[in-house]
DOVEX-271035 format. One line per 5 residues: their letters; for each residue x, y, z of C-alpha. Coordinates in steps of 0.1 Angstrom, whole numbers, plus 5000, padded with zeros to 4 digits. Each point is the difference from the previous one (the first is absolute). Layout:
// residues N
a	X:Y:Z | ...
***
This chain:
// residues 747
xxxxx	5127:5076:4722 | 4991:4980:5031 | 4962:5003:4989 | 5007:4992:4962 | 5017:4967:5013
xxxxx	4973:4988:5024 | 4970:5011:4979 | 5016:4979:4973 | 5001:4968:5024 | 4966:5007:5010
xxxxx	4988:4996:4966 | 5024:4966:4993 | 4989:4982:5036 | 4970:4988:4993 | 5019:4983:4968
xxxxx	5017:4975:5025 | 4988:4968:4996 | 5017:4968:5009 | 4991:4963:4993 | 4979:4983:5025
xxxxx	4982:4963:5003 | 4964:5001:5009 | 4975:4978:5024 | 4973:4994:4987 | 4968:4993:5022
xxxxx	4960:4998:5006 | 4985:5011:5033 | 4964:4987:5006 | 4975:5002:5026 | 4996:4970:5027
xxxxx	4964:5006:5004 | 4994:4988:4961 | 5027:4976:4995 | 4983:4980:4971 | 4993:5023:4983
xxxxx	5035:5015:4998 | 4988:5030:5001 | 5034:5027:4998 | 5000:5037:5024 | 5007:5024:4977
xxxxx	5018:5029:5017 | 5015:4984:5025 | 5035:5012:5011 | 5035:4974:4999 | 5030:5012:5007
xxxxx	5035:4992:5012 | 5006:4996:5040 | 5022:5036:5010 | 4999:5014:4962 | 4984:5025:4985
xxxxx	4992:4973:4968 | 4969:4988:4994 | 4967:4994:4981 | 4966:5000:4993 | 4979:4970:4991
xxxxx	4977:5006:4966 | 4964:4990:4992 | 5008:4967:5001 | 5021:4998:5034 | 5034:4995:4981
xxxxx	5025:5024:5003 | 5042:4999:4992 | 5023:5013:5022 | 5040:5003:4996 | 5018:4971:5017
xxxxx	5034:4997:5014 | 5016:4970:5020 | 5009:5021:5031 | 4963:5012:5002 | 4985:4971:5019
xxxxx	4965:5014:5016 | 4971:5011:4980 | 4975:5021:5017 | 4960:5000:4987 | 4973:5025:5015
xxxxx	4966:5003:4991 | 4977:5025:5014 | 4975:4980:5026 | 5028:4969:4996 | 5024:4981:5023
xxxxx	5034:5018:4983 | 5019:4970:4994 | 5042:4994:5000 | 5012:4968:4980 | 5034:4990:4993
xxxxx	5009:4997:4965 | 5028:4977:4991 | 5001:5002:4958 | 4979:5012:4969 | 4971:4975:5007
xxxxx	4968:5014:4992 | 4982:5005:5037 | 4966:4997:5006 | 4988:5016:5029 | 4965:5004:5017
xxxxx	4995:5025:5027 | 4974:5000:5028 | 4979:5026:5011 | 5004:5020:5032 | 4967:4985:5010
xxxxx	5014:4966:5007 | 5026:5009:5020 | 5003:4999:5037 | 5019:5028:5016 | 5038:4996:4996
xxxxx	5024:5024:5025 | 5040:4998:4986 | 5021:5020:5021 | 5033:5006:4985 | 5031:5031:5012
xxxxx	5010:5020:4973 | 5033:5020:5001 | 5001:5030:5020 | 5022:5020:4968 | 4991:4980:4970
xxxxx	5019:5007:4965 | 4991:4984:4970 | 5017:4985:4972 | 4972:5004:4974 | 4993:5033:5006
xxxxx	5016:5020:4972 | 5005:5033:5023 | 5025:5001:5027 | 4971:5004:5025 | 4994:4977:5034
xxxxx	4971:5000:5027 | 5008:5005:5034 | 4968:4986:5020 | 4984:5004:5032 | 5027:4978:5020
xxxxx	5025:5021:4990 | 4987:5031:5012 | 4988:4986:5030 | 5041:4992:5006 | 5004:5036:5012
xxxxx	4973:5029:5021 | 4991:5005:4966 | 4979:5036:5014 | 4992:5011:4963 | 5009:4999:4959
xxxxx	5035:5019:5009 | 5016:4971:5028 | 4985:4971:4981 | 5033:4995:4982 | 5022:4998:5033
xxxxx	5007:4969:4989 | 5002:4999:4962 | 5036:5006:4986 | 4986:5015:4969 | 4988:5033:5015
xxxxx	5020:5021:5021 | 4981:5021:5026 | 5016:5033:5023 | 4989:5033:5014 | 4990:5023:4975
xxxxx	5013:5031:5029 | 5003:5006:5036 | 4967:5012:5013 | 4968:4983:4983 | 5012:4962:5009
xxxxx	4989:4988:4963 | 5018:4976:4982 | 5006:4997:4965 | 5009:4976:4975 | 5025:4995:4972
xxxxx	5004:4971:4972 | 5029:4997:4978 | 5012:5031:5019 | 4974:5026:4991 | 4974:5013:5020
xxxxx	4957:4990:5001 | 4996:5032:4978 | 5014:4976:4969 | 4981:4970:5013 | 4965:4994:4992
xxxxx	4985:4992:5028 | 4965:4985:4998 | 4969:4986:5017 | 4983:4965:4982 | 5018:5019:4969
xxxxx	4983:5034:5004 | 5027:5023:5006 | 4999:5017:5030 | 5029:5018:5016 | 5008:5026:4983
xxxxx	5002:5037:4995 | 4987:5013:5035 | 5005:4966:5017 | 5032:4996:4993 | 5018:5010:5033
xxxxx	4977:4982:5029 | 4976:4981:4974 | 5020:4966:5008 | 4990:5004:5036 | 4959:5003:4988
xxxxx	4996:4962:4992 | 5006:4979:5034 | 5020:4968:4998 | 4972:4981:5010 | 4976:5011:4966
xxxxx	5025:4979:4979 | 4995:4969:4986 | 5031:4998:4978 | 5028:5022:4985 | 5010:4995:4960
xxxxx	5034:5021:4998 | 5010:5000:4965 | 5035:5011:4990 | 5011:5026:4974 | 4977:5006:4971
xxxxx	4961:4994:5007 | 4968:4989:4980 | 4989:5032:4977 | 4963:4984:5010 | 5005:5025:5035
xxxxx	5011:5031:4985 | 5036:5017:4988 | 5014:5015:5033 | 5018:4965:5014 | 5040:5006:4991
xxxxx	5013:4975:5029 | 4974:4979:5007 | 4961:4991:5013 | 4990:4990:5032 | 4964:4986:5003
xxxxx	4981:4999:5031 | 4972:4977:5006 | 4976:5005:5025 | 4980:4976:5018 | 4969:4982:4987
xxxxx	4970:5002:5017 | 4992:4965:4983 | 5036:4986:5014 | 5008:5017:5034 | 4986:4991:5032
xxxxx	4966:5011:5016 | 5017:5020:5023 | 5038:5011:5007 | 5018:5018:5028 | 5032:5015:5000
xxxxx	5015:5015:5025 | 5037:5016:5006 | 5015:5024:5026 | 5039:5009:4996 | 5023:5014:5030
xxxxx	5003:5027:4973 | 4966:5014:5014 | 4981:4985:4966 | 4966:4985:5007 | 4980:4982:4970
xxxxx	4968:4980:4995 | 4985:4984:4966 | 4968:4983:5003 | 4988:4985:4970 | 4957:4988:4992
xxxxx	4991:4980:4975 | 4966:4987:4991 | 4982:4979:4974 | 4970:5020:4989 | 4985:4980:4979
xxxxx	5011:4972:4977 | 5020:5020:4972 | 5006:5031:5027 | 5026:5007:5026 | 5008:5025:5018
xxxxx	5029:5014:5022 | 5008:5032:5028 | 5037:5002:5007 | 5009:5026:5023 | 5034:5015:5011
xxxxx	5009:5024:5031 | 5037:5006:5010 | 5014:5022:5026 | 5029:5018:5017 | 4995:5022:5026
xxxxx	5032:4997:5019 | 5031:5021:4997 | 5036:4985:4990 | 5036:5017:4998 | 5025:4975:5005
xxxxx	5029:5021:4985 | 4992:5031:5020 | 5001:5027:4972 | 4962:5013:5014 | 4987:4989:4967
xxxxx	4968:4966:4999 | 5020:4970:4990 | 4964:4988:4983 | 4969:5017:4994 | 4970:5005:5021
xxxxx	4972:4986:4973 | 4964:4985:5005 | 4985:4986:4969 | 4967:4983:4994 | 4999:4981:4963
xxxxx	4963:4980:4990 | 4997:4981:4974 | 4966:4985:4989 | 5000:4972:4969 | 4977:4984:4979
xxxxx	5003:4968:4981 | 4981:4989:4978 | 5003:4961:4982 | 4983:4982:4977 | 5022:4973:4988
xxxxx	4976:4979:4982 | 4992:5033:4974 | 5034:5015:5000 | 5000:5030:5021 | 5017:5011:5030
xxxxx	5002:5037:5016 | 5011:5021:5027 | 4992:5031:5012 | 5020:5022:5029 | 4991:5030:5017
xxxxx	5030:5015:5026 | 5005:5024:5022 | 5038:5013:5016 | 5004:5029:5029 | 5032:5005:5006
xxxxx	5018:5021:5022 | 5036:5009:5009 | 5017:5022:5023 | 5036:5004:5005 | 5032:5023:5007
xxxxx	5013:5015:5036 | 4992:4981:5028 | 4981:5029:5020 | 4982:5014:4966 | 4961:5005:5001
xxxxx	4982:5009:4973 | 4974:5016:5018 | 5023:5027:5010 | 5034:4998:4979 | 4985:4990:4964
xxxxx	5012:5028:4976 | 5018:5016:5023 | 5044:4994:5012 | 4989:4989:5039 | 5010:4967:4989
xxxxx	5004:4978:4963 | 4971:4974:4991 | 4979:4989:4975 | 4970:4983:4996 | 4987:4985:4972
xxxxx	4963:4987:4992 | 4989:4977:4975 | 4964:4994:4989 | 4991:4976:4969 | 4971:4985:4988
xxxxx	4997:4972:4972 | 4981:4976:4982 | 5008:4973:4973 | 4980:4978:4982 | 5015:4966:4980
xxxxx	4980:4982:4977 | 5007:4969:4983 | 4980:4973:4976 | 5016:4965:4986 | 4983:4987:4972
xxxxx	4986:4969:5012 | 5007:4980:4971 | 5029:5016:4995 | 5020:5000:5031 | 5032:5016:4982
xxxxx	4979:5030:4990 | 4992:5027:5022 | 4994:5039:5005 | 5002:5023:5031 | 4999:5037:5009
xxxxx	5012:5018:5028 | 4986:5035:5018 | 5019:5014:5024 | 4998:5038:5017 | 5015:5014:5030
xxxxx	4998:5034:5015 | 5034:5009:5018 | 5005:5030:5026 | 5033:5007:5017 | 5003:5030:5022
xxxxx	5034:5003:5017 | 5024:5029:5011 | 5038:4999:5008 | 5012:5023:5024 | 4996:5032:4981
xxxxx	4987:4980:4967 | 4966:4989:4991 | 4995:4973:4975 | 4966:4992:4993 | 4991:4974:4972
xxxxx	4965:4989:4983 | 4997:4971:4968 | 4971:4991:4986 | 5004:4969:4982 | 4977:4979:4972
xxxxx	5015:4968:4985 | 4982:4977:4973 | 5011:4971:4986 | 4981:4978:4979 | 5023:4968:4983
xxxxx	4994:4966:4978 | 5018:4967:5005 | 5000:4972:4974 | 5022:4980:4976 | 5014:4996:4967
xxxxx	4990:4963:4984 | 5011:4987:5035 | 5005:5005:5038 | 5038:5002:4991 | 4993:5034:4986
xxxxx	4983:5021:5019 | 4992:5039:5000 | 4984:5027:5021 | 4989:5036:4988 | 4981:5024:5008
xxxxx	4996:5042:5010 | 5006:5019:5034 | 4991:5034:5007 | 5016:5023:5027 | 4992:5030:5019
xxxxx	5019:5022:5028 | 4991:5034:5013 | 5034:5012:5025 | 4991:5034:5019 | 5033:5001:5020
xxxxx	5012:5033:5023 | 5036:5007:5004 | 5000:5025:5029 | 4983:5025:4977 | 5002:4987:4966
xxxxx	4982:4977:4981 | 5010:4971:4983 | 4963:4991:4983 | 4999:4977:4971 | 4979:4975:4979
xxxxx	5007:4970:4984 | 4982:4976:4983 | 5010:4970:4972 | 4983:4975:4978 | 5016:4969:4991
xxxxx	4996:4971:4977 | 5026:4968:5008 | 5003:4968:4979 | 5023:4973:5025 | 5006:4964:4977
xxxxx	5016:4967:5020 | 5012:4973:4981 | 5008:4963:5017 | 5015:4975:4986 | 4997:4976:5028
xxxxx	5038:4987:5000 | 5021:5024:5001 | 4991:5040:4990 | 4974:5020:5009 | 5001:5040:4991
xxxxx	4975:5027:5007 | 4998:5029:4983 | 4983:5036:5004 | 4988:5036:4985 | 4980:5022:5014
xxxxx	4991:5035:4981 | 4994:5032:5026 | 4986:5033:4992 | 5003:5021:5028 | 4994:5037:5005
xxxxx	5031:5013:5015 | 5026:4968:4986 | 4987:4997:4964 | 4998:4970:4981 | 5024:4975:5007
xxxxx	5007:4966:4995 | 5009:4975:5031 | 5014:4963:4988 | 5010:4974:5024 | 5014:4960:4989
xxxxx	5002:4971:5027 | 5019:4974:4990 | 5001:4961:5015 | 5026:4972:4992 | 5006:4962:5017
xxxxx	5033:4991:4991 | 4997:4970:5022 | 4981:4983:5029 | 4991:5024:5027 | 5020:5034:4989
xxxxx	4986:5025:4979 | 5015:5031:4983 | 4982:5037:4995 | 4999:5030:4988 | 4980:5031:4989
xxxxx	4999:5032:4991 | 4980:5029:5005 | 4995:5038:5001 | 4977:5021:5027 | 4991:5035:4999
xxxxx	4990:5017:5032 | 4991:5035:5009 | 5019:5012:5035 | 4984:5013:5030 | 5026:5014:5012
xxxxx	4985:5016:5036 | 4979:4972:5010 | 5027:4976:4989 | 5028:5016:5019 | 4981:5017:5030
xxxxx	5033:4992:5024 | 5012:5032:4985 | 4976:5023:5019 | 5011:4987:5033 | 5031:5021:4993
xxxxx	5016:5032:4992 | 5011:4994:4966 | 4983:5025:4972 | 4980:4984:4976 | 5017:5008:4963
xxxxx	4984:4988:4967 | 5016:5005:4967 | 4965:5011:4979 | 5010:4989:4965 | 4963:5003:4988
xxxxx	4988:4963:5005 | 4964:4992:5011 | 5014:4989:5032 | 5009:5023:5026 | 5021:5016:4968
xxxxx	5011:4965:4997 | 5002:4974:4975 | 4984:4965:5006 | 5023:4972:5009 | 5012:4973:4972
xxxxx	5020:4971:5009 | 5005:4964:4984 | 5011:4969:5023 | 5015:4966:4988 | 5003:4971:5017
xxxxx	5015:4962:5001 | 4991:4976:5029 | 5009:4963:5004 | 4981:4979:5024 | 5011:4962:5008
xxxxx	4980:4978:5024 | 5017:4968:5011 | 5004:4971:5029 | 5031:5001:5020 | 5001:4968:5028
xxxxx	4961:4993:4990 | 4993:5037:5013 | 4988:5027:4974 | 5011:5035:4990 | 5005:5025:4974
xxxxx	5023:5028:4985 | 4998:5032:4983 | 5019:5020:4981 | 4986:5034:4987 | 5016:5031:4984
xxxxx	4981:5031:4990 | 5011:5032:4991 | 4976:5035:4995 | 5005:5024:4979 | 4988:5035:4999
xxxxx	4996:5020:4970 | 4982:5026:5022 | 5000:5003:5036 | 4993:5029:5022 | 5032:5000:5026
xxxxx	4991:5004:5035 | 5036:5017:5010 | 5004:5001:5035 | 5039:5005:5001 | 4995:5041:5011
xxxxx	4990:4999:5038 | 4981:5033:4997 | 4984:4988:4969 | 4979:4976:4980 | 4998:5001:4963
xxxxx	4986:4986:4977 | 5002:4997:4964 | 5003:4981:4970 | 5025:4973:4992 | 5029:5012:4977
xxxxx	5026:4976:4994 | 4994:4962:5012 | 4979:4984:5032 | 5002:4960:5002 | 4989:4976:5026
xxxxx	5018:4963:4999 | 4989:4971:5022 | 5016:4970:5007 | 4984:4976:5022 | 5010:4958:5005
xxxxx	4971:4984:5026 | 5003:4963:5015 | 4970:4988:5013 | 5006:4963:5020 | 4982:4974:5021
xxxxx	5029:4998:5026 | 4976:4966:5013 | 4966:4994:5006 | 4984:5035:5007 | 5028:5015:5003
xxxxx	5012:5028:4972 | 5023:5022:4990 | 5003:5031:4982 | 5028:5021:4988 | 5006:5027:4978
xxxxx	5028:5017:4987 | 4988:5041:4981 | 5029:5021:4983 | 4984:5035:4988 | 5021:5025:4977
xxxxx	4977:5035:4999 | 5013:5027:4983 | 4988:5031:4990 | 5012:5031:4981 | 4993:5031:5023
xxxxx	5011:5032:4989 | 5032:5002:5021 | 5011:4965:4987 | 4993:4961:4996 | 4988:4987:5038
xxxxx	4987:4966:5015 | 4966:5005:5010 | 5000:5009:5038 | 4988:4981:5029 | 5002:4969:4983
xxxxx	5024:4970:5007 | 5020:4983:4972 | 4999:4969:5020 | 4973:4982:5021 | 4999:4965:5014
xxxxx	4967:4981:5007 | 4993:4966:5021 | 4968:4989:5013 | 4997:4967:5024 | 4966:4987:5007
xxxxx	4989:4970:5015 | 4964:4986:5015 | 5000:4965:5017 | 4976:4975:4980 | 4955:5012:5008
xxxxx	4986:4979:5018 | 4959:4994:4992 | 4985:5032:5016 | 5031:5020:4986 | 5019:5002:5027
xxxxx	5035:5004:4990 | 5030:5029:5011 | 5012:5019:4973 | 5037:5018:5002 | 5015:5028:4971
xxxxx	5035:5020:5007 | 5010:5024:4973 | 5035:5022:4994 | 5005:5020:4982 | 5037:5019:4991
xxxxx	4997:5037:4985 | 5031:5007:4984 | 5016:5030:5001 | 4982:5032:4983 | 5009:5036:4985
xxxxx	4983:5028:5016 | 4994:5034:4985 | 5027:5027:5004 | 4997:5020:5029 | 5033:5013:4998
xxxxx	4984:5040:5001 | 4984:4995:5028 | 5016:5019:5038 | 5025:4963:5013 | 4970:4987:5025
xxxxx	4976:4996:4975 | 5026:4984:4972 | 4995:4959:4994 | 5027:4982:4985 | 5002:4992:4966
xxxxx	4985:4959:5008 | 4980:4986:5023 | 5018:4968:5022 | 4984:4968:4990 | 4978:4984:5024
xxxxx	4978:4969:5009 | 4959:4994:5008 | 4990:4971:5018 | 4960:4993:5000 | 4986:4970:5017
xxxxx	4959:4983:5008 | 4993:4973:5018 | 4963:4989:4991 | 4982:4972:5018 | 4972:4984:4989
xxxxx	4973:4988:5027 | 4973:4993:4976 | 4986:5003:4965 | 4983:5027:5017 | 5025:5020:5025
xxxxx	5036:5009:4999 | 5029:5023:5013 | 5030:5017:4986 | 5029:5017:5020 | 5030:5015:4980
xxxxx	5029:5030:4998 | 5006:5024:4972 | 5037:5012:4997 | 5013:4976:5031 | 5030:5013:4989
xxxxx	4992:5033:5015 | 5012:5021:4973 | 4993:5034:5003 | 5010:5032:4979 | 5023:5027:5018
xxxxx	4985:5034:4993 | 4975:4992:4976 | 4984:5036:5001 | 5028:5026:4990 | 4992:5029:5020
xxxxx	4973:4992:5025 | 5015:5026:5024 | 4990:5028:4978 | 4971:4985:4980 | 4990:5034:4981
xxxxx	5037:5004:4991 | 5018:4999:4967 | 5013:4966:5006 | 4971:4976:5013 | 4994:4968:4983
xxxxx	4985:4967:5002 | 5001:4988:4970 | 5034:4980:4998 | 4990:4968:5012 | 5022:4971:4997
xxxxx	4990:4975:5031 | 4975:4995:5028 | 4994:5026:5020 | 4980:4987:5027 | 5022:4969:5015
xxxxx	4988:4963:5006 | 4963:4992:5000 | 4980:4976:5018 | 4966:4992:4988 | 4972:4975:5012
xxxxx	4962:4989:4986 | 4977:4972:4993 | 4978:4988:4975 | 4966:4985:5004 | 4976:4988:4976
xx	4967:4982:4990 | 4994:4983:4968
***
């Protein structure tokens, strides 16, 4: 029914057509002004809007006009891009200058560290490089420390990784992406967040509920975009370097280099390391990891602005190595055997992607662009007594088509992707091999009306070997009631096939027996996972005492038609089997965002989650995961001065509410939890200063509070007995941290 109703819509959208005035105008070249000659192809469009126009044959063109839409852009290939005011329905006639006259003009101008948008029709918003720079910011999985949108915790005891949620699920049901190639997943899923350093990223798009259908089906909460660095953009050279009282040690260095006049080039390379030995709470287990990793990263751009093309090219390479468990284990002599428990876990992966793009020059709203990617991804890891070894082999194609409909205010993109993955997994002795591979066709139509109603709309058609055909629609829509607030809301559906191991690898730092209810599915005996998700948000910007701020309002809900249950509640077992009955994730989050006075600002955020899900002894909240959480953020810097010197302060706090653990009530009294975990509080803090434009330091705590879970590894005096486990993981583990580093650079 749901899919009757919105494929319906989907047809009727593009119907929506509401009356507009039009500007009417000529753009013409300076260099022959008597002649009056017109630049045909030349791009106008409205200041912050997605509206716009091309000039004809002639040099005319006609654009929609509304009174509250006062700057009109023009852009020309090899031009001076222009930005007049426009005051009425006056015919303009405009000439523009070539490039050629110009002397060289440098406008510096600060953008906003978070910046959310009131024309875009998804609920999506950018953090940027000042915002991750507000924290350590180490790699992909800290860099939203201080974002109240994403929740990030300890995935288990042991391995030190964290993990992160939105709207209350888990990254497994995000789709999680590199300059819109997606890229954790499957084998990746567990440490893959800790592969891409902090320092890599140019910007973070974090879109909420439903996705685009342009980046495949498997989003059902959301997509987070990373994107990298640009050898064109970043700086000649960059050093980064951080040491932590927690025994971490890391250095990024970044070189960049202009080969030649439409080539750049750029060798980013990563090395962290912990050699030293922590157990705070004296249960003879590592509080974090031992790990050295070494990450290179080598990228190629390519531009050619005057023809249309742009391109980029990576090559990468990630060791990785982990070792953890008893204090006095060595693998050299206890691995495999019960002297003492550890594990160690290596990871090797190779990959290579490839982005092409080409705007048509005379038709700057018209474009196409493919995307290659493949990666090669070894994990080989034991547990104690359990080995775990994972390989993926991945191919991903994507070849898409932008243009509009009569004008820029209806736009589309299409195009096909193909997909390929080759799992060889080992399970202590079994194997878990599988193959998968889909081709897809996608349509995606947006429609603005430049008042007051944008919508979006998208189908995309999979065939895939072990899923079937299957049909994966998704609807955006935008509307301004009034100055400065904006409603939204969408609809989507997202199909994902479950990796169950890699995605839950916690469990083999345990005891509990594996159990999986084989009901004949292509996936581990499994079915794939089906879910839909809705969503409302209200944003508001306003000016309260001449200072500006914001608030939001969102509600979205998931619903699973299919869902394999990870069921956790039997502490000698895991099972896992298909959902029977009802599984529903509701999020409710209001965020206030506010310029307390000149560089000085304020966030807060209010979540309430409600997680339920139908496991075969009875309805239950989803475990380890807090109904309530309270977010603020306080930053401040004191006004640059010339050469950039400047100090730069950020406190966070954070307020975990209190949170339902899973029943232990089998278990022999000293290893039984209680049925909730005690709320608590984190406090994270940096203090940056700025000496130059050139060199810098930073100083800050993690968990100042010094917060620190009592027994979070059930049964470390007999590790090899019936009741060890380290996977119920509700707070930090390792106490307050203190962490120090500086950055250097060279433009």
């Amino acid at each position: 029914m749901k899919k009757n109703i919105l494929s319906s819509f989907a047809l009727l959208f593009p119907l929506i057509i509401l009356s507009q005035n039009n500007l009417k105008g000529m753009i013409m070249d300076r260099e022959n002004p008597k002649n009056n000659l017109g630049v045909a192809g030349a791009t106008v469009n409205w200041l912050n809007t997605n509206i716009g126009a091309i000039t004809n044959e002639k040099g005319w063109f006609t654009i929609p006009y509304k009174k509250e839409y006062k700057k009109l852009v023009i852009s020309y290939i090899g031009y001076k891009t222009d930005t007049i005011t426009v005051l009425g329905l006056t015919p303009i006639h405009h000439y523009i200058t070539p490039e050629s006259n110009l002397a060289e003009i440098t406008i510096k101008s600060k953008r906003d560290a978070v910046q959310k948008s009131l024309f875009a029709t998804a609920n999506t918003f950018t953090v940027n490089n000042d915002e991750l720079l507000k924290a350590a910011c180490c790699n992909l999985a800290e860099s939203f420390e201080t974002n109240p949108s994403i929740d990030v915790s300890f995935s288990d005891a042991l391995t030190g990784t964290k993990q992160i949620q939105m709207l209350g699920l888990k990254s497994p049901y995000l789709q999680i992406m590199q300059e819109n190639i997606p890229s954790i997943r499957g084998a990746a899923q567990a440490f893959g967040l800790t592969f891409t350093p902090g320092t890599w990223v140019e910007s973070i798009q974090i879109t909420k509920g439903a996705g685009s259908v342009v980046n495949g089906y498997e989003s059902i909460s959301g997509q987070i975009n990373a994107e990298l660095v640009k050898p064109f953009s970043d700086n000649a050279f960059f050093l980064n370097a951080y040491s932590s009282l927690n025994g971490r040690l890391e250095l990024n260095t970044h070189f960049n280099k202009t080969v030649s006049e439409k080539w750049q080039t750029g060798l980013y390379i990563h090395g962290n390391y912990r050699g030293e030995k922590f157990d705070k709470n004296n249960d003879n287990f590592l509080d974090a990891p031992l790990s050295n990793q070494i990450n290179v990263m080598n990228r190629w751009q390519y531009t050619d602005a005057q023809n249309g093309w742009v391109s980029f090219v990576n090559f990468r390479f990630l060791n990785d190595e982990k070792q953890t468990g008893e204090l006095n284990f060595n693998p050299n002599t206890d691995k495999g055997t019960t002297n003492a428990w550890g594990s160690e876990i290596d990871t090797k992966r190779f990959e290579t992607s490839a982005k092409i793009g080409y705007v048509f020059p005379e038709l700057p709203y018209q474009s196409f662009g493919l995307q290659l990617a493949y990666s090669n991804h070894q994990q080989d890891s034991y547990f104690g007594l359990n080995i775990y070894d994972i390989k993926q082999e991945s191919l991903y194609s994507n070849l898409l088509f932008n243009s509009i409909i009569g004008d820029t205010r209806s736009k589309f993109k299409t195009g096909i992707n193909f997909t390929y993955d080759n799992f060889e997994e080992l399970v202590n002795a079994i194997n878990y091999n599988r193959k998968e591979n889909s081709i897809g066709a996608f349509f995606e139509y947006a429609f603005d009306n430049l008042d007051n109603f944008s919508v979006t709309a998208g189908i995309r058609v999979d065939a895939h070997n072990l899923l079937g055909t299957f049909i994966t629609p998704r609807v955006h829509l935008r509307y301004v009631p009034w100055e400065k607030g904006v409603f939204r809301a969408s609809i989507g559906r997202g199909k994902r096939s479950a990796n169950i191991f890699a995605e839950n690898q916690q469990l083999f730092a345990s005891s509990r027996q594996i159990n999986i209810d084989d009901i004949g599915g292509n996936f581990y005996g499994l079915n794939a996972e089906t879910a839909w998700n809705f969503g409302v948000s209200y944003l508001q910007k306003f000016n309260l005492f001449e200072n500006k701020g914001d608030i939001t309002f969102d509600f979205y809900r998931t619903d699973f038609s299919n869902k394999v249950v990870v069921d956790w509640e039997n502490p000698q077992a895991i099972s896992f089997y298909n959902l029977n009955g009802k599984s529903i994730a509701d999020s409710f989050q209001v965020e206030v965002n506010y310029e307390l006075a000149k560089n000085l600002n304020l966030r807060t955020a209010y979540k309430y989650f409600d997680i339920s899900t139908d496991y075969k002894n009875g309805n239950l909240q989803k475990p380890i995961q807090p109904k309530d959480r309270f977010f603020a953020n306080l930053s401040y810097e004191t006004v640059a001065k010339e050469n950039g010197n400047q100090w730069k302060f950020d406190i966070t706090y954070n307020a975990i509410g209190k949170q339902r653990l899973p029943n232990t009530t089998n278990n022999p009294i000293q290893y039984r939890l209680p049925e909730y975990a005690d709320n608590y509080s984190l406090l994270n803090s940096q203090i940056t200063k700025v000496f130059s434009n050139k060199f810098e330091v930073y100083f800050g705590g993690e968990n100042l509070t010094n917060v620190q879970q009592e027994n979070p590894v059930l049964g470390n005096d007999n590790p090899f007995g019936p009741n060890f486990d380290t996977t119920i993981v509700y707070s930090p583990i390792f106490g307050k941290t203190i962490y120090a580093g500086l950055r250097f650079k060279i433009k």
